[in-house]
C-alpha positions in Angstrom: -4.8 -17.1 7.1 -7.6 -14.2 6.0 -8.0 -12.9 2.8 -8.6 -9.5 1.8 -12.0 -8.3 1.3 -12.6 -7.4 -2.7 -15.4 -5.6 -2.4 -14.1 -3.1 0.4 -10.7 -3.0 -1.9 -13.4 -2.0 -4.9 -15.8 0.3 -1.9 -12.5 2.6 -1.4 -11.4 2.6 -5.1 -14.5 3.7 -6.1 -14.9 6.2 -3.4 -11.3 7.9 -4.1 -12.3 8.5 -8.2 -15.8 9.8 -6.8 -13.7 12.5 -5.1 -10.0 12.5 -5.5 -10.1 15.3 -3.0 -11.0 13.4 -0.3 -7.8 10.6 -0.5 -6.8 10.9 2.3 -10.1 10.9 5.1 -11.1 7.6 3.0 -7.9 5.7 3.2 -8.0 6.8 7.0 -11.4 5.7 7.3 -10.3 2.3 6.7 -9.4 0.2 9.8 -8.7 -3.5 8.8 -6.7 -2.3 5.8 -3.6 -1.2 5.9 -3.0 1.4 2.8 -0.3 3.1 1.5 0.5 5.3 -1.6 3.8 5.6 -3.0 4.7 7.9 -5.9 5.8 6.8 -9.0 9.4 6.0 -7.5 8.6 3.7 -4.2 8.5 6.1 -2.8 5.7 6.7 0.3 3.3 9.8 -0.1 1.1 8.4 2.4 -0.4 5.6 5.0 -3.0 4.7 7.0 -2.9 3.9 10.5 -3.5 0.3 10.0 -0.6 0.0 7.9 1.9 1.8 10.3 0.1 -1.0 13.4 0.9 -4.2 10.8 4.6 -2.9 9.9 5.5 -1.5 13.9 6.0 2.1 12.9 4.8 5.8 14.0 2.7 7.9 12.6 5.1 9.9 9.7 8.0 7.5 10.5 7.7 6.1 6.9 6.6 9.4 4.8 9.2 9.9 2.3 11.2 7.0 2.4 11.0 4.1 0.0 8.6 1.0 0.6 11.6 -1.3 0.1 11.8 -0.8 3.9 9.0 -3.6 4.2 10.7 -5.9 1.6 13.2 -8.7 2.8 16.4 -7.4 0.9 16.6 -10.8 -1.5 13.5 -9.8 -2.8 14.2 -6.1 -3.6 14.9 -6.4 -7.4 11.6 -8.3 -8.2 9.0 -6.1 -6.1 10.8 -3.0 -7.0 10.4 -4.4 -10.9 7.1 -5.1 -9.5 6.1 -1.4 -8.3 7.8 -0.4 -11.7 5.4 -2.2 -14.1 2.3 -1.1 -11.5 3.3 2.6 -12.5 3.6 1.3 -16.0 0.4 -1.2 -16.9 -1.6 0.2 -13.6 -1.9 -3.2 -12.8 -1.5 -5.9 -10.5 -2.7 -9.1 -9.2 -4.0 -9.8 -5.3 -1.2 -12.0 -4.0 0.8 -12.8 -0.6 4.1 -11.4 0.3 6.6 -11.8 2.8 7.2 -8.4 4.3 9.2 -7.3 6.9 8.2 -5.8 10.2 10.1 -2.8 11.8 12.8 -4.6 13.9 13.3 -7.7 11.2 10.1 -9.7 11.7 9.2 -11.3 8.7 5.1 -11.6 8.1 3.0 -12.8 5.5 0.3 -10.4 4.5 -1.6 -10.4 1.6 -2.0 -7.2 -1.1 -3.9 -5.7 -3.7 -3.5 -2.2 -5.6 -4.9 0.5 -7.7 -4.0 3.4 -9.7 -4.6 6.8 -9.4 -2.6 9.9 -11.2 -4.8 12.2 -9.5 -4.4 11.8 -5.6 -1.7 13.2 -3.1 -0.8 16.1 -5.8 -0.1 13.5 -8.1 -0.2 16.3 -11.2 -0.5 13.0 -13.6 2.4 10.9 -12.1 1.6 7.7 -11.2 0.3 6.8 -7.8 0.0 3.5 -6.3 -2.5 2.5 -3.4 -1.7 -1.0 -1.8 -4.7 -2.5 0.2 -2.7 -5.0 2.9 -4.7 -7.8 4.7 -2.4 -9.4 7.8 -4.1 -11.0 10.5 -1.9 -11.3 13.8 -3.6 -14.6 14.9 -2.7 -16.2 12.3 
């Protein structure tokens, strides 16, 4: 299995603080990385087109709806405690997850995050930017 790549995780953080403004073209910039950002309840704001390849949806299918739609349902109390502290501690260690494709496949990929209150008319609220790393062949 890959890994994910650091210092492209660190390229795109530092590029979104350089200019908040600009979210968006940078995370879609980004082609071996899926990236989403969800607001300070799960909830998605936003995702690349990488993301919406690894998971099997369509461009929009996800905006609006929770990211517990990626997460196998056993494991919905701990990532959702998870994405709570994130908001909380703007926090979180690179690690690998089983995740759930659209149609029930079950994946492993591996994530990393970052914090931003100031991205995706955040007005201050929390926002959370997953970098995923899955590799098909493996």
């Amino acid at each position: 299995m890959g890994r994910i790549n650091v210092l492209t995780t660190k390229k795109i953080k530092e590029a979104i603080e350089a200019q908040p403004n600009l979210a968006q073209a940078i995370i879609d910039a980004e082609t071996e990385l899926g990236i989403c950002v969800t607001d300070e309840k799960g909830d998605y704001v936003y995702v690349n087109e990488r993301y919406n390849q690894i998971y099997g949806y369509e461009a929009g299918e996800l905006q609006g709806t929770s990211f517990m739609r990626v997460v196998p349902p056993e494991n919905h109390d701990k990532l959702k405690t998870a994405h709570d502290m994130f908001i909380k501690n703007e926090y979180e260690i690179v690690r690998y997850w089983e995740v759930v494709k659209k149609g029930g496949v079950r994946i492993q990929v591996q994530a990393a995050a970052a914090f931003f209150n100031n991205i995706f008319n955040a007005n201050g609220k929390g926002r959370k930017v997953t970098f995923v790393y899955y590799n098909e062949e493996a």
